[in-house]
N, C-alpha and C positions, 0 to 999 in steps of 0.2 A: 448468650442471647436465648432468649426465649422463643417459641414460635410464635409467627406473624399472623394477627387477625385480620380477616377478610372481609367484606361483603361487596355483594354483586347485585344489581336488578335494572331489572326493564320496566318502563309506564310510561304513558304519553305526558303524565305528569310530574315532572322532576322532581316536586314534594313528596310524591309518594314511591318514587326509585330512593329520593332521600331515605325517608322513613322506614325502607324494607333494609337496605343498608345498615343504619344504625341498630336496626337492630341483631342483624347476623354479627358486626363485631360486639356489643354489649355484652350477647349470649358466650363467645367465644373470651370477651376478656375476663370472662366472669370462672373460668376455666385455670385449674394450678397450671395446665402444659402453656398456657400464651401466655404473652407480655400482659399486664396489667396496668402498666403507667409507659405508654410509647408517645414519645414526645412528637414522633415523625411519622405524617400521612402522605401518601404515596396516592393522589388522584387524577383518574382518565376518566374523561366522558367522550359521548360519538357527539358529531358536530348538530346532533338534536338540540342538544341542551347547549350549545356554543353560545346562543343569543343572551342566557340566564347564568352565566357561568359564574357572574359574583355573587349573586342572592344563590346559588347551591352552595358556593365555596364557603360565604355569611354563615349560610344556615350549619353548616356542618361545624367550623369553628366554636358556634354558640353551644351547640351540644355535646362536640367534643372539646372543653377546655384544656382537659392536659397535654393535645396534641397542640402544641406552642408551634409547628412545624409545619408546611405544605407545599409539597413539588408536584408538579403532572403536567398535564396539556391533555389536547383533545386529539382526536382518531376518527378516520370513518365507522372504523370498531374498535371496539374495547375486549379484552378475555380475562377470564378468571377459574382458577381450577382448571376443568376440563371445558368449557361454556365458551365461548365467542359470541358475541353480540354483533352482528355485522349489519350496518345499514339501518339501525333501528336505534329508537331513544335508551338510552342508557348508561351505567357510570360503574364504576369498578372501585375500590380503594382498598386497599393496606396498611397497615400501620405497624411501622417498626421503634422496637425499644433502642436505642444506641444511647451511650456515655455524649452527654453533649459538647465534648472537647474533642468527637471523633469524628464531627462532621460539621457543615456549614451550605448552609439554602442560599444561592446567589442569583441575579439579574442583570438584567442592563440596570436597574437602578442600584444595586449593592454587588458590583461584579467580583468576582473570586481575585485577589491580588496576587503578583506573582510571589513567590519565596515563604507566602502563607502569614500569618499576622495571628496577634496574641495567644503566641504560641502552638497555632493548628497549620498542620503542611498537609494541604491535598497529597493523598497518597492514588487516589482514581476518581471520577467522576460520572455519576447519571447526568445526562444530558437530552435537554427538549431543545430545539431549536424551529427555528421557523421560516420553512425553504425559499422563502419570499425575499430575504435577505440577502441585497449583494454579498458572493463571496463567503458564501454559508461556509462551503468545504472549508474553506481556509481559514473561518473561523474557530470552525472542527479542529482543527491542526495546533491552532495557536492556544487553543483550551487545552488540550492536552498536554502541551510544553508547559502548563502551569503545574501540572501534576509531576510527582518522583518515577511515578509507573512508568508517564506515557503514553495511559491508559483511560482513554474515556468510553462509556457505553449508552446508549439510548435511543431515539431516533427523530424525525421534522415529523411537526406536527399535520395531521391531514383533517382537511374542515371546507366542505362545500358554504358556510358560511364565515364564520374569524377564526384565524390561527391563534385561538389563545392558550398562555400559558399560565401556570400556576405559581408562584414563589411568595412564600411567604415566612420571615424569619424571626424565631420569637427566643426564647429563655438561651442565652448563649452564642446568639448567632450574631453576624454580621448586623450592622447600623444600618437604616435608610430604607426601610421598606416600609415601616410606619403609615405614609401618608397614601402610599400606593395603591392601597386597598388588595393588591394579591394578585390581582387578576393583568396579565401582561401581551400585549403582540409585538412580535420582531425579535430579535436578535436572538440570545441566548439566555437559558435560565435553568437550573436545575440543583443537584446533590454534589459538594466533594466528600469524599472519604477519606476519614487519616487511614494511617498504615493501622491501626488495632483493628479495623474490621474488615474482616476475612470474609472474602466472596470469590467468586470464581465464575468465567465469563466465556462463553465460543459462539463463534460464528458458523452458521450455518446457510450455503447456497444452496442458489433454488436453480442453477442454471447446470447444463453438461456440456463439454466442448464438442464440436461437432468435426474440431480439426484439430491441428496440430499449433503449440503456440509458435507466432513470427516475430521479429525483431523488429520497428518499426525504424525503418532506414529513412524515408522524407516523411516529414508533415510541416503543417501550416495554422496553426491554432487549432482549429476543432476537426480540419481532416488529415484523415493519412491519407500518402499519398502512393508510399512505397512500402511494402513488407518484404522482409531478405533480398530488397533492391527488383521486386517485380511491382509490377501498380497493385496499387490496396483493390481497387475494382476484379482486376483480374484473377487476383489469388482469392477472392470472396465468391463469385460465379464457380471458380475449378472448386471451391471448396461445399459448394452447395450442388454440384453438378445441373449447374443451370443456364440459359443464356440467355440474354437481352436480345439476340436476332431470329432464334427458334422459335422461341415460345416466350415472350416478355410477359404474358400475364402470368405466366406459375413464376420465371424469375420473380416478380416483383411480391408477389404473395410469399415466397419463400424469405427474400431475404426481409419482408417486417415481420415472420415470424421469428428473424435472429436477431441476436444481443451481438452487444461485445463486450469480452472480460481484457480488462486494461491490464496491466503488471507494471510497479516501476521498473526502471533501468536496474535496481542495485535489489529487485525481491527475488524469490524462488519460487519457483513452479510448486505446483503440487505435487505431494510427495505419490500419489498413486494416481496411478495413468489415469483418464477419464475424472477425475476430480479438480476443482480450483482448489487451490491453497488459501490461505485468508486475509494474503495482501492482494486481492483479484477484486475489481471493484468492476460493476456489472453495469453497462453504459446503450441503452438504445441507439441504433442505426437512425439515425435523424433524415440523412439524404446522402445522391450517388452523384459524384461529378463526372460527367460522362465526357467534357474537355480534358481534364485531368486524369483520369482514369482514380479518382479516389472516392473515399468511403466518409464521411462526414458522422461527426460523433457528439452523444451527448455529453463533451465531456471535452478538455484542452488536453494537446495530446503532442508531445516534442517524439524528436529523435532519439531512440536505446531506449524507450518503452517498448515493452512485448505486448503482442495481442493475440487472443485466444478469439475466434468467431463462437459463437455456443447459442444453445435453445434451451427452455426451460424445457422441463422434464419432471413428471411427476413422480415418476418413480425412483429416478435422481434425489428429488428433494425429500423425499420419505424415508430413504438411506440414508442420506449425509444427516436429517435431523435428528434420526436415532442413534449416529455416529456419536455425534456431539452430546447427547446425553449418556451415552457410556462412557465415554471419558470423564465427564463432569462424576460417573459412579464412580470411577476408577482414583479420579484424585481424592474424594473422600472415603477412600479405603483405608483400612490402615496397614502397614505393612513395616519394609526393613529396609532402607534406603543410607548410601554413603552422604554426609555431610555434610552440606557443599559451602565451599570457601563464603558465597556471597549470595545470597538469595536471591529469586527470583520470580514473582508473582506467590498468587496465594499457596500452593502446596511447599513453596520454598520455604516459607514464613513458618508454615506446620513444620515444617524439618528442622530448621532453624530452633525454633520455641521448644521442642520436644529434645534436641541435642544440644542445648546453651550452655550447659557444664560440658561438654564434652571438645577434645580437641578436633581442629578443621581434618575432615578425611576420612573420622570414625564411623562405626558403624551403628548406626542407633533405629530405635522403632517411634514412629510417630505416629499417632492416637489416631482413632475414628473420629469424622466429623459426619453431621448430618445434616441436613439443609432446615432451616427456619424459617426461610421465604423466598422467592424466587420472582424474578421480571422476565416477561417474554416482548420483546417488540419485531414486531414480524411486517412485510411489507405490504399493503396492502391488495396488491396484485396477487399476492398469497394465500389471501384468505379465502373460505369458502372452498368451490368445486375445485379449486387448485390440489388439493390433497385429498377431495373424492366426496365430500359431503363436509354440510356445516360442524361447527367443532372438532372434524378430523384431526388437524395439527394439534391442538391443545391434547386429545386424546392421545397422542402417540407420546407427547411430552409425559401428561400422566403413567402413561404406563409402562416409560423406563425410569420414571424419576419416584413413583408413587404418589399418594395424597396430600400433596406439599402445598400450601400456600404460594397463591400464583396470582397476578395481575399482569396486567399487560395493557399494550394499542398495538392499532393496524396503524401504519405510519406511510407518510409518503419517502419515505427514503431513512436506511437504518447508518445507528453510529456506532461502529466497534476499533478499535485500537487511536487510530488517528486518523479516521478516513471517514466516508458517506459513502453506504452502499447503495445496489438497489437489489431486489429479489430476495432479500436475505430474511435470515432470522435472528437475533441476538439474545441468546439467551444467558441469564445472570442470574447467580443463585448467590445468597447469604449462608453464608455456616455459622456453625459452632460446633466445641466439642463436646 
């Protein structure tokens, strides 16, 4: 893979955010280090341009003919490079080169089938979805059981006017989008990926616990009612050192300044104290039942779920997001690794391809990769003074990752492994060696 051309702009006139666009990729495919013929365009707009979304999607098509290919959806903001566009007219796009038997653009009108068809098997999936939809999360779920990984990434679209989304599928793809015109609201739409394209994916929270996690011993669809068999109320007040009969207005200002990080029954804690792990899925205090002595959530919530109380924290989220891009350096290092019987995401794959003569167990060295293009979907509660000034988050990405080709949305709720966060970041990078 080649590197991923970009462009980015802002106008109050979508023709002319068009027009600056086309031309930063033209300049860039014109370039030996980028793709030159990328069949796949990667487009977000902020919910400015929601109303215009198929005469920009039209226009861009007609000028881009070889991109046979388009996913995205719209954001209160869009990012690109180091840039955010927040709250303002604006679009972003990418375009990626891939073999067209490595991937497949899917809808509610042409949806991705399970076990894969004319010979492409989802190995991972980009996914838009649109929160509006009964039953989103478990939509989420049930897309990923279509993939080998397991693994889907992306996040719900966020639009003070239509949740629309992008899918449109040309030279090689899926049947049935023809009539569609490209432009979609509701359910699910987005990218699968075969196993031959190598990319690498982490989640990164924006919340810190402020306690210890609890087991949730009673609940009731959306409240607890019991944690380690004391009431959810009770143990939420000792954990915030506050009371409903002392001072009920700091209680009540304290506890809408906290979250709560869910855990299933059968996940792991995070591995360092004061950190959530990545099956921790980050759910607002909705209301307090003061009959019950419980905690009411955004979120359904059984017996043998753990729960974590936590606050967003900005210094928190500045940590754990530069966390997450040292490891994403760390697996595209190359180094000297045992050989593992049976792979396992994309560094395994590298192991794997680098030691395939070689017997299970050996000791072999697998190559450098480097990143070609990269997706940020971050929440949109995120963006902006969250992280101290506009484009901050983008900036810290840039400068463990370097001058990579990047697009992204601000998203009402993010998708990593088989879940809907919230507070989060998702960040996905494309390799090559």
């Amino acid at each position: 893979m080649k590197l991923c051309p970009t462009g980015h702009a802002t106008h109050p006139q979508w023709r002319m955010a068009a027009a600056l666009v086309l031309a930063q990729l033209r300049a860039q495919m014109a370039l030996p280090a980028y793709a030159q013929a990328p069949a796949l365009g990667l487009l977000y707009i902020t919910d400015h341009y929601a109303p215009q979304a198929q005469e920009l999607l039209d226009h861009l098509s007609a000028e881009l003919p070889e991109v046979t290919d388009w996913s995205g959806t719209v954001g209160v903001g869009v990012c690109a490079g180091n840039a955010e566009y927040f709250d303002e007219p604006a679009l972003s796009v990418m375009l990626v080169e891939l073999p067209c038997d490595q991937y497949r653009v899917f809808s509610g009108v042409a949806p991705l089938p399970r076990g894969g068809t004319g010979g492409f098997v989802a190995h991972t999936a980009l996914v838009h979805a649109d929160g509006d939809t009964p039953d989103v999360a478990s939509l989420i779920a049930e897309m990923a059981e279509r993939t080998t990984s397991g693994y889907v990434f992306g996040g719900l679209s966020a639009s003070r006017t239509g949740n629309v989304q992008f899918a449109v599928g040309g030279s090689g793809n899926l049947a049935g989008h023809g009539a569609a015109g490209g432009v979609f609201g509701g359910g699910l739409s987005g990218v699968a990926f075969g196993a031959g394209v190598a990319l690498l994916s982490r989640v990164t929270q924006g919340c810190q616990p402020v306690g210890p996690t609890h087991r949730i011993t009673a609940a009731k669809d959306n409240v607890v009612l019991q944690l380690d068999g004391e009431p959810a109320l009770d143990v939420l007040l000792h954990t915030l050192d506050v009371s409903l009969e002392g001072d009920p207005q700091q209680a009540v200002q304290r506890v809408r300044a906290t979250l709560a990080g869910l855990m299933d029954a059968d996940g792991t804690p995070g591995e360092r104290t004061g950190h959530f792990g990545t099956d921790t899925r980050v759910r607002h205090i909705i209301g307090l039942d003061g009959v019950r002595h419980g905690v009411a959530l955004a979120d359904m919530v059984e017996p043998g779920m753990r729960l974590a109380f936590c606050q967003r924290n900005v210094a928190a989220a500045r940590a754990d997001l530069m966390r997450i891009c040292a490891e994403i350096r760390e697996e595209l290092a190359p180094g000297e690794t045992d050989l593992l019987p049976q792979g396992q995401g994309a560094r395994a794959d590298a192991r794997q391809e680098a030691g395939r003569d070689a017997p299970q167990g050996a000791h072999v060295t697998y190559p450098e990769r480097h990143i070609v293009g990269a997706l940020y979907v971050s929440c949109s509660g995120r963006g902006g003074p969250h992280f101290g000034g506009p484009g901050a988050e983008l900036q810290i990405v840039r400068h463990a990752l370097g001058d990579v080709p990047l697009v992204g949305f601000f998203a009402g709720g993010e998708i990593a492994h088989h879940h809907l966060y919230g507070y989060t970041g998702v960040l996905t990078v494309f390799c090559s060696d």
